[in-house]
Phi, psi and omega in degrees: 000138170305146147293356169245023168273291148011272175309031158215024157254181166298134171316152124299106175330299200312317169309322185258017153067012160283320175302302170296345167286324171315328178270351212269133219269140207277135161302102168284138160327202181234296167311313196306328179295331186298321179305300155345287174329304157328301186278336167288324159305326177299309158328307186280311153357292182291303183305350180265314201274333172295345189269323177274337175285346184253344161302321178302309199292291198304348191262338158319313177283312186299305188297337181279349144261025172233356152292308168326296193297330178320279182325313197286296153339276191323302203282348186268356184262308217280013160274351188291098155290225184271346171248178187257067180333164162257145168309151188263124188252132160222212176318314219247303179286121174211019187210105175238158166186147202245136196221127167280175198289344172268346179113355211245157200276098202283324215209137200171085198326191204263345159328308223246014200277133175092340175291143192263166199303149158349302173191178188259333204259123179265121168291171154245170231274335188258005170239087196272341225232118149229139191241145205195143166241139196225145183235139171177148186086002188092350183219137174302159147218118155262168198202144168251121164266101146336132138245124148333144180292173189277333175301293192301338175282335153299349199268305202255315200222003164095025216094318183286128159327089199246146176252148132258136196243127161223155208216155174217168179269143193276131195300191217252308154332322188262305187287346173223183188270025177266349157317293199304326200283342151291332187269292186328314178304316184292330179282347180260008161286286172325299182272002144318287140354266167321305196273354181281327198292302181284356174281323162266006178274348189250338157319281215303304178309302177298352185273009147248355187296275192292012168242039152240338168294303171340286190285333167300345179305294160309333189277119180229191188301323172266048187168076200253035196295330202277159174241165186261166180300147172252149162270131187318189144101190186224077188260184179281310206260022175236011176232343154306310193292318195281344173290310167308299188312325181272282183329314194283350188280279192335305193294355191278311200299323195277316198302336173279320148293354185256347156275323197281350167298301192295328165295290157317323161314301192311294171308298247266308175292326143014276184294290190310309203297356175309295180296334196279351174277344206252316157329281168335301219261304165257024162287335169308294187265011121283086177328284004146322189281122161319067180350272198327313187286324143345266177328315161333275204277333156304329169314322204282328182280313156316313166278005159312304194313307201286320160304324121345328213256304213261309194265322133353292153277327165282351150284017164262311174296306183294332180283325183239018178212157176280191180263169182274199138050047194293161173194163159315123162219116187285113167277350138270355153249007185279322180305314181300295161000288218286300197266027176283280185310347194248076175283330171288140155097160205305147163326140119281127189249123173277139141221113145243115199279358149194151188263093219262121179291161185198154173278100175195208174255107218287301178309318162292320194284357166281338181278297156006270227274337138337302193277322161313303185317316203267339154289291155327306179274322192281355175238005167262175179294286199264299206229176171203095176268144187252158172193137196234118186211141176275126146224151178047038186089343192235176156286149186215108155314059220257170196199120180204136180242157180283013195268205206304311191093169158243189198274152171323322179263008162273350197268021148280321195288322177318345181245037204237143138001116169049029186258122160219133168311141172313325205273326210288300185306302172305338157238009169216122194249313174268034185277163182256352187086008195230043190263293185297348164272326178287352190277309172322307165330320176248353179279339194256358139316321198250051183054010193254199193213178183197100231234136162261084185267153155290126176215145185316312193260019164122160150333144160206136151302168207205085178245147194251141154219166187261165189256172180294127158308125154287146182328171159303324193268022216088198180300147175303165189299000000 
């Protein structure tokens, strides 16, 4: 074939892919699938039950004429002598007839008089009693056939065998579909019904579910103050609502931190990258100005930055990843380490009063007591005591120097990102302010806290970690 015979025939849907969309199975709500979901159940329900409710009636219906026609039988054999009474007949049973062994009608009320028997079916002598439906003439009839005992037939007849057969027309329930055509109406009512019930009952549940879509809808990044409705009870969907509700305070709370973090990063880098500029600029433009002392000191400004840089980033990691490499750390001797290593600088007194194992990252948790360690001595007098101890279940670290301590309403801010104290900035001038925040940052990485508390002999840092649950075999190792 030419190619440009081709473009002037019909397309394949399957090529320009409207066929496969055309076939892609249409997507229900979740309510509308539950609404479904219903209506088949309901369905398939009613139908089990109608199916079994029209089985009850008819076989209901059935034993209840064929008690009749018994009973009718019965009292017409046991009125019978040496004459033939006429049968007692009643509204509903109205075709007797007493039939011999030829076949032929001896007897017979006045319904069934002239009518040929009732049916052909002979009981046998040791099953006197049969029940039956015979059709003819345009109509059904049940019927029960009797035979008389072999005493009443020796009695009445010498012996010759007789059926008494009596009968009524088979009601209208039986002979037509209008029963089934009643339980089918009522069942497909009835599950209507169930589904209007359950379409509005699963609205209403779900209408707070989308008046939390809504409003999350509304909520955006600079503005994450709303909250979605909470609905009463303590339900899925009043504990859905309140878990969002919980999730939207946090993410306010980090986004309210990642600003003021970014907001401080700025100020803080500012200032330096201010002086390394002003530096630069006049070793450019003053001949006379010292190249070499110029370098210097911007080298010098630079490893500021980098430090700054380096720590940053590691309170970031600890804010946002768990710690790594968790292991057994004996928290009294990682405390001995630490202040093993800090040969400079004012005395340190250790008493740890049990060597209390804990789960974590040895390298953070080393850094935490450096920087407590490194804080302490730079604001005591004399001395700087650690004490490593269990209290309330957990390990508890304490750390206290004799110097001014600090006042109540800093001892939040101290741990807030570059917040430094007149005094701080004044003996250590080139600190960045993120030491007590990166400590904190990593005691509540290990599920702990890192606390400034009151104690009879003054203020102390206070860092908590938790101890390990013990084991099957006992306390951990």
């Amino acid at each position: 074939m030419r190619p440009g015979l081709r473009a002037c025939g019909r397309q394949d849907p399957g090529e320009t892919g409207e066929g496969v969309g055309a076939l892609r199975p249409l997507r229900l709500s979740v309510q509308a699938r539950l609404i479904l979901a219903t209506a088949v159940l309901s369905l398939i329900v009613c139908a089990a039950v109608g199916a079994a409710l029209d089985l009850l009636i008819r076989e209901r219906i059935r034993q209840d004429v064929f008690a009749d026609t018994q009973r009718a039988t019965t009292e017409w054999i046991g009125s019978m002598g040496t004459a033939f009474p006429p049968p007692v007949t009643t509204s509903y049973v109205d075709l007797l007839q007493l039939v011999d062994a030829r076949g032929h009608v001896v007897a017979a009320s006045r319904a069934a008089s002239g009518r040929p028997p009732i049916s052909t079916l002979w009981p046998a002598s040791d099953n006197r009693i049969r029940h039956g439906v015979a059709c003819g003439r345009g109509e059904c009839v049940m019927f029960t056939a009797t035979r008389p005992s072999p005493q009443e037939e020796q009695f009445l007849w010498h012996g010759a065998p007789h059926v008494v057969y009596a009968a009524r027309t088979e009601p209208a329930l039986l002979a037509t579909h209008r029963l089934e055509q009643i339980i089918t109406a009522g069942g497909l009512a009835v599950s209507a019904l169930l589904t209007w019930i359950a379409a509005f009952l699963i609205g209403r549940t779900l209408r707070p579910v989308e008046a939390m879509r809504a409003r999350l809808a509304e909520i955006t990044v600079t503005d994450l103050s709303m909250r979605v409705p909470e609905p009463p009870g303590d339900d899925a969907v009043a504990q859905l609502a309140r878990t969002a509700n919980s999730t939207l305070a946090r993410l306010e709370e980090a986004v309210e931190q990642q600003r003021n973090f970014s907001s401080m990063v700025s100020h803080e880098l500012r200032t330096p990258l201010t002086g390394l500029r002003v530096r630069l600029e006049e070793a450019l433009t003053y001949p006379d100005v010292d190249a070499r002392a110029a370098l210097r000191d911007a080298l010098s400004t630079a490893d500021r930055f980098q430090a700054i840089i380096e720590e940053m980033l590691l309170l970031a990691r600890v804010r946002t990843a768990p710690p790594g490499d968790r292991e057994p750390v004996r928290l009294g001797e990682l405390v001995r380490e630490e202040v093993a290593s800090r040969r400079a600088g004012a005395l340190i007194r250790v008493d740890v009063a049990e060597d209390l194992p804990v789960l974590g990252n040895r390298v953070q948790l080393g850094e935490v007591l450096t920087n407590l360690l490194v804080n302490a001595q730079r604001h005591t007098r004399t001395v700087v005591e650690v004490r490593v101890e269990r209290r309330d279940g957990q390990a508890v670290v304490s750390v206290r120097d004799d110097g001014s301590g600090v006042v109540p309403e800093d001892r939040e801010r101290v741990f807030q990102p570059f917040v430094r104290l007149p005094e701080g900035r004044r003996r250590d001038p080139g600190g960045s302010g993120l030491g007590l925040a990166i400590s904190r940052a990593i005691a509540r990485a290990h599920q702990g806290d890192l606390d400034i508390e009151d104690f009879p002999d003054g203020p102390r840092f206070v860092l908590r970690l938790p101890l390990p649950a013990p084991g099957p075999d006992g306390p951990p190792p």
